[in-house]
C-alpha positions in Angstrom: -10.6 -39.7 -73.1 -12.1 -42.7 -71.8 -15.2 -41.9 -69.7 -16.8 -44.8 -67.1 -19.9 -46.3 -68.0 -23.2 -45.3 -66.0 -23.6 -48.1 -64.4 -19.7 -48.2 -63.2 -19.8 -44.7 -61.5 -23.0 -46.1 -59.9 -21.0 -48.7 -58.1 -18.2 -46.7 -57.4 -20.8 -43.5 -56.0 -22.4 -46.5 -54.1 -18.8 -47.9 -52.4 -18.1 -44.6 -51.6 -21.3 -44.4 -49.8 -20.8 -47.7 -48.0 -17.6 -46.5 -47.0 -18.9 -43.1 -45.3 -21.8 -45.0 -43.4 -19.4 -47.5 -42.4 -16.8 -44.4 -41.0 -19.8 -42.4 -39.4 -21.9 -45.6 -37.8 -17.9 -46.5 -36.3 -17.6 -42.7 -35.4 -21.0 -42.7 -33.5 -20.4 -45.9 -31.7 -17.0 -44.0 -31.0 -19.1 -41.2 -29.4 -21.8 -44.0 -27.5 -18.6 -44.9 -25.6 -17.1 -42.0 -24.6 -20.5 -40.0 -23.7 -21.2 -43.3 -21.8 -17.3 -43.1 -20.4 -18.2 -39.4 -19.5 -21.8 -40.3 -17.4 -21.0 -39.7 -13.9 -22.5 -42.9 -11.4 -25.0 -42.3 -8.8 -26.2 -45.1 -6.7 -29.7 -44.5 -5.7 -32.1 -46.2 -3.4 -35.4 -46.1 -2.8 -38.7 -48.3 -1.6 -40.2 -50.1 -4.5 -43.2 -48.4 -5.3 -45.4 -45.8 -7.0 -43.9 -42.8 -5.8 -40.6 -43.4 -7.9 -43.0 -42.3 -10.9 -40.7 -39.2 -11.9 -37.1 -41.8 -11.8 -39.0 -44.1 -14.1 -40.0 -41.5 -16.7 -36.9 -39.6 -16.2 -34.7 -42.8 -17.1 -37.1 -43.9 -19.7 -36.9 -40.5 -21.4 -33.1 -40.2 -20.8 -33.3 -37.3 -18.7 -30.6 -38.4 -16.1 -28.1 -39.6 -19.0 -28.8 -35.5 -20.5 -27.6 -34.3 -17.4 -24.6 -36.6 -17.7 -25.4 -38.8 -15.1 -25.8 -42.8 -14.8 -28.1 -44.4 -12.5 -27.8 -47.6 -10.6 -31.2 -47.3 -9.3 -31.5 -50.1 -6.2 -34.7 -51.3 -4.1 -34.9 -51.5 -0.2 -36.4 -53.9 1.9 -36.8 -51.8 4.7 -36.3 -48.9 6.4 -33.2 -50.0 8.4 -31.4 -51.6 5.3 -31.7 -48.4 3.7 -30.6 -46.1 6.6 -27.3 -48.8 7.8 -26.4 -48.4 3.7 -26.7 -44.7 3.3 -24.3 -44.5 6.7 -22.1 -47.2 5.1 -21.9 -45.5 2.0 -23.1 -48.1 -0.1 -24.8 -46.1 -2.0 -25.1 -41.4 -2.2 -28.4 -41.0 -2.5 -31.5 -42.1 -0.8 -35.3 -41.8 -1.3 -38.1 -42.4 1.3 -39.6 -40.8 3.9 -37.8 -38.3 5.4 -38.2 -38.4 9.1 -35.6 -42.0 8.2 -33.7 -38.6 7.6 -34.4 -37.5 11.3 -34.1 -40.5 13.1 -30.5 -41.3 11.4 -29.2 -37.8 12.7 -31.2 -38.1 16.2 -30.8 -42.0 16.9 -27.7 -43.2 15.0 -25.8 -39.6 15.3 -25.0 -39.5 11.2 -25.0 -36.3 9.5 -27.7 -36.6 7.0 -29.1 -33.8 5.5 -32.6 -33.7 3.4 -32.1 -31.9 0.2 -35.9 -32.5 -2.0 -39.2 -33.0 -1.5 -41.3 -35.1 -3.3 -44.6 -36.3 -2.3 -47.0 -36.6 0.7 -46.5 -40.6 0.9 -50.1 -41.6 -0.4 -50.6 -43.5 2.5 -53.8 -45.0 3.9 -54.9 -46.9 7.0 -55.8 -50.5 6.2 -57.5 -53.0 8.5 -58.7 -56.7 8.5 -62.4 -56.8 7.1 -63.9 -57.7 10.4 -62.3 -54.5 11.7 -65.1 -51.7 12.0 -63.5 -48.7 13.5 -59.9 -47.9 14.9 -61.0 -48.9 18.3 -61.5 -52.1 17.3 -57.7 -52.4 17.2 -57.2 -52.9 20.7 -55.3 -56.3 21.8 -54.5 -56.6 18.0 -51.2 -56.2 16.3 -50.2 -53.4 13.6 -47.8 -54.2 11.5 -44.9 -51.3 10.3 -41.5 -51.3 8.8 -39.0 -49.5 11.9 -40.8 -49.2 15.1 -39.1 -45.5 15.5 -40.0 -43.7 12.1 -42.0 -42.0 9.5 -45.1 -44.4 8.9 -45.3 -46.4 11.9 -45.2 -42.8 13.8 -48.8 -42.4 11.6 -50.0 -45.5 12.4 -49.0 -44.9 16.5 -50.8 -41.0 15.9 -53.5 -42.6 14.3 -54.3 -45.0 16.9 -53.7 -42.7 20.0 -56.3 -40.4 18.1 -58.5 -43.1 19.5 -57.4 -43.7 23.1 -55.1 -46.2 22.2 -51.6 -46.8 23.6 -48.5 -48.8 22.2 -47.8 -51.4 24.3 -50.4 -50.8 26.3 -53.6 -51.2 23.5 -51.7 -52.8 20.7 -48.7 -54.6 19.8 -46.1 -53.5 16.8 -45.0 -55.8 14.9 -41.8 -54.6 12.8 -41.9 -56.5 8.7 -40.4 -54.6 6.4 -41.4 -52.2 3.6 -44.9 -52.0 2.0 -45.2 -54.9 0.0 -43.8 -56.9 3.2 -46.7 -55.2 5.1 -49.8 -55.8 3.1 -48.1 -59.3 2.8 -48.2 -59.9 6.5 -51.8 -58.7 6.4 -53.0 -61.0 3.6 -51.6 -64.3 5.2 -52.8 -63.8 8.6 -55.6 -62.2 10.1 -53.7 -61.7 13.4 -51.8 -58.8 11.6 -55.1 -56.7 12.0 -53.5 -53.3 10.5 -50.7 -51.2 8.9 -50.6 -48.3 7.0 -50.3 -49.1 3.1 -49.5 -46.6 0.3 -50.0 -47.0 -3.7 -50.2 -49.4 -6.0 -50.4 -51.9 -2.9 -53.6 -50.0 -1.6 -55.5 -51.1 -4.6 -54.2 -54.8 -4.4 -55.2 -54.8 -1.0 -58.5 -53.3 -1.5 -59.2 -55.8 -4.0 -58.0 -58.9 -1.7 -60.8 -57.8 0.7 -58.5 -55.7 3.3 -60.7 -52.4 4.4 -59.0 -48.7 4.1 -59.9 -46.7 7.0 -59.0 -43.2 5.5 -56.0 -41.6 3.9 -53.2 -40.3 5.9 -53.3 -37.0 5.0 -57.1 -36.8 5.4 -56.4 -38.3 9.0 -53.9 -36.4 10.2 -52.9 -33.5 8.4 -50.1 -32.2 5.6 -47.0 -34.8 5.6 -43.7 -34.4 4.1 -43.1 -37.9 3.0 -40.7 -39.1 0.4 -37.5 -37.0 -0.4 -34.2 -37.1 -1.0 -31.3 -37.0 1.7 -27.6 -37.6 2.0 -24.5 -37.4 3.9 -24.1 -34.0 4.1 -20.0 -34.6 4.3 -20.9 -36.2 0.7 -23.0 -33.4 -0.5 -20.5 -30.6 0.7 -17.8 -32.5 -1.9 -20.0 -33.4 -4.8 -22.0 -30.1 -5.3 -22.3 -29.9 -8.8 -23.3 -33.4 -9.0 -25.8 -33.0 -6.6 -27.3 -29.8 -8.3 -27.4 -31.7 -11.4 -29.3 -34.9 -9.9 -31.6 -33.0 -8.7 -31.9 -31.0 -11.8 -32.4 -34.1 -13.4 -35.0 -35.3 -11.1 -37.5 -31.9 -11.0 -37.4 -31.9 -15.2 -38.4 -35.9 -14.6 -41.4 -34.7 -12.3 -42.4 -32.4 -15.0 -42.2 -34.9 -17.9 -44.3 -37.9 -15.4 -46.7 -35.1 -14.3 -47.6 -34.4 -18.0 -51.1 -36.0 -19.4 -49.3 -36.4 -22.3 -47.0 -39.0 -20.8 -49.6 -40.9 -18.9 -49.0 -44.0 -21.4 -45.5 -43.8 -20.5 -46.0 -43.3 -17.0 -48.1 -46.8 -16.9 -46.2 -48.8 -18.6 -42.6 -48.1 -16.3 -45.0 -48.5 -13.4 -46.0 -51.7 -14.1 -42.3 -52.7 -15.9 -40.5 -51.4 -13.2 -42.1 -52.9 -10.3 -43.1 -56.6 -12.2 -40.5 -58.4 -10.2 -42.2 -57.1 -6.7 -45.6 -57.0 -7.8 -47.7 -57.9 -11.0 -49.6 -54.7 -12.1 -52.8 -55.0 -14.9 -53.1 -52.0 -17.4 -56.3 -51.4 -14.8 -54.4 -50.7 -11.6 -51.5 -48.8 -13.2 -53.7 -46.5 -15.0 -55.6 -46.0 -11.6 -52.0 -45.5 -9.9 -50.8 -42.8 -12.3 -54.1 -41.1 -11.8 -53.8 -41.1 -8.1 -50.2 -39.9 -8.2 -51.2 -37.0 -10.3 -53.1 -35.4 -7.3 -50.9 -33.0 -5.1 -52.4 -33.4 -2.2 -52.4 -37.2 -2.0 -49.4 -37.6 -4.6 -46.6 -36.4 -6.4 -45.4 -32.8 -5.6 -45.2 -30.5 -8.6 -41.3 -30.4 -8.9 -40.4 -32.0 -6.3 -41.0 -29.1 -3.9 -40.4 -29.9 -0.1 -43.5 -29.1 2.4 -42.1 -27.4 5.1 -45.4 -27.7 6.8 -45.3 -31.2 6.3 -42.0 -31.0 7.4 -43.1 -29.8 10.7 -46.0 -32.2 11.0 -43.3 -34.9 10.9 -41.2 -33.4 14.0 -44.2 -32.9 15.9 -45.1 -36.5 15.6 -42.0 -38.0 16.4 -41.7 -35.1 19.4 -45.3 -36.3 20.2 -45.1 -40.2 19.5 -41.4 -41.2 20.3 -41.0 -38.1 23.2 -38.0 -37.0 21.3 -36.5 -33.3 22.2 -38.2 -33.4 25.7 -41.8 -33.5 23.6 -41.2 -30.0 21.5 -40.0 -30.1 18.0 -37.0 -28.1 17.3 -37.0 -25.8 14.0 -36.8 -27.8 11.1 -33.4 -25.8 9.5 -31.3 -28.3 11.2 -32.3 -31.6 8.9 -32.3 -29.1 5.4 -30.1 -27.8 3.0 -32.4 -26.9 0.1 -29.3 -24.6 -1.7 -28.6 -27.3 -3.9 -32.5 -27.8 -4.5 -32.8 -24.1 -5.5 -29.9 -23.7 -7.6 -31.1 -26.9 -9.3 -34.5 -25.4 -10.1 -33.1 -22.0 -11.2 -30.9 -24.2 -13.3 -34.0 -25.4 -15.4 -35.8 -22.4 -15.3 -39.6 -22.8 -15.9 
């Protein structure tokens, strides 16, 4: 009987191996493709900034891609862009503040419905240095993104809080988002105000312009950013909802986690390079902000219905809508899909 040689069987032993690498690395690209075939897209859109914390981490991390979804994650300029896109259905999900929500079903009749919470929009009153006091505002112009919504309404509440008047006092002056607005701020002094929320604030703090208080400090609890749709869209796509949203309250957890503070800087800073330039300084003191409930992220995602309810009141209050009384909130939210989400995960 003729028996190979040691070092023959070797070589054979080692094709063999070859051969199975080479069968299982072609069987797990095999598998890449069709779990990648299998993600469902979502087109999301949100303001470029801080508050997107938990989307970052959660597509860092691969959260959204565990629940079987892929994410075309898109910036807005404004708050018009964003509203005119949802109603166009250029996108299914949108994230900002969610009296945009409101004024889409009260002003442009389209039947949104808010589905998360999210944070309290870690917002602050900024003013031009020679500015001492709110009052000082008067002839000046404030600068906002819609005239009709959400953060302008704060700056308007703000400023009547001090016996001053749109129109009347002041001037608004509609730019854009919040980069557009400490912009406006920074290249002329004429803009005298606007309302500016994180990691702008600290840029602006450090280019000289002077915070006059935080939002919620000024005014009381504020349901901010969250998540709304077209209800007609949410009432076919269910599941997908559910598991979105799923996906979204496990990425709050993970960004929320001291553990992932590292992480959480770095997509900051990656994330938002291409609208503004972020040192390992100001993203550390971003993620550090964010982690406060009050002032940022909301542990889960949970929606503030007393926030919620501060936000009718100052659009009942500010804009006169509803006669001046602000109707019960149940009419803007559907948070079944937010609870069966949450029940999903567990704790």
């Amino acid at each position: 009987m003729r028996l190979f040689c040691s070092s023959g069987i070797a070589r054979t032993l080692r094709g063999f191996d070859a051969l199975r690498s080479m069968a299982a690395f072609a069987l797990s690209l095999a598998a890449v493709a069709a779990g990648a075939a299998d993600l469902a897209p979502l087109r999301v859109k949100v303001f470029p900034g801080a508050q997107n914390l938990p989307i970052f981490v959660g597509l860092a991390k691969g959260v959204f891609e565990k629940h079987g979804l892929k994410i075309d994650l898109q910036f807005t300029a404004s708050s018009p862009e964003q509203r005119d896109g949802l109603a166009a259905g250029a996108f299914e999900i949108a994230h900002a503040a969610v009296d945009n929500a409101v004024a889409m079903v009260e002003l442009a009749g389209k039947d949104v419905v808010i589905v998360m919470g999210g944070d309290s929009s870690m917002n602050e009153f900024f003013v031009q240095p020679a500015i001492q006091s709110v009052k000082d505002l008067r002839g000046k112009i404030v600068l906002v993104d819609a005239p009709n919504t959400a953060y302008a309404l704060q700056a308007k509440k703000v400023l009547l809080v001090n016996g001053l008047k749109e129109g009347t006092d002041y001037t608004v002056k509609p730019v854009g988002g919040t980069p557009f607005r400490m912009r406006g701020m920074l290249e002329s002094p004429d803009a005298a105000a606007a309302v500016i929320n994180l990691p702008y604030s600290l840029l602006a703090k450090q280019k000289g312009l002077k915070s006059l208080g935080r939002t919620v400090d000024l005014l009381g609890p504020y349901q901010a950013t969250g998540a709304f749709v077209l209800r007609s869209w949410a009432q076919a796509n269910g599941p997908l909802l559910e598991r979105y949203i799923a996906a979204y309250i496990e990425s709050t957890r993970l960004a929320l986690q001291p553990s992932n503070r590292d992480l959480g800087m770095k997509v900051l800073a990656e994330r938002l390079q291409k609208i503004v330039q972020l040192s390992p300084e100001e993203a550390a003191q971003t993620y550090d902000l964010l982690m406060d409930p009050k002032f940022g992220l909301s542990p889960d995602a949970k929606f503030d219905i007393q926030g919620f309810r501060n936000v009718l009141a100052l659009r009942a209050e500010i804009e006169g809508s509803w006669g001046g009384k602000a109707p019960a909130p149940d009419k803007y939210l559907d948070l079944s899909y937010y609870q069966r989400a949450l029940q999903s995960l567990g704790r």
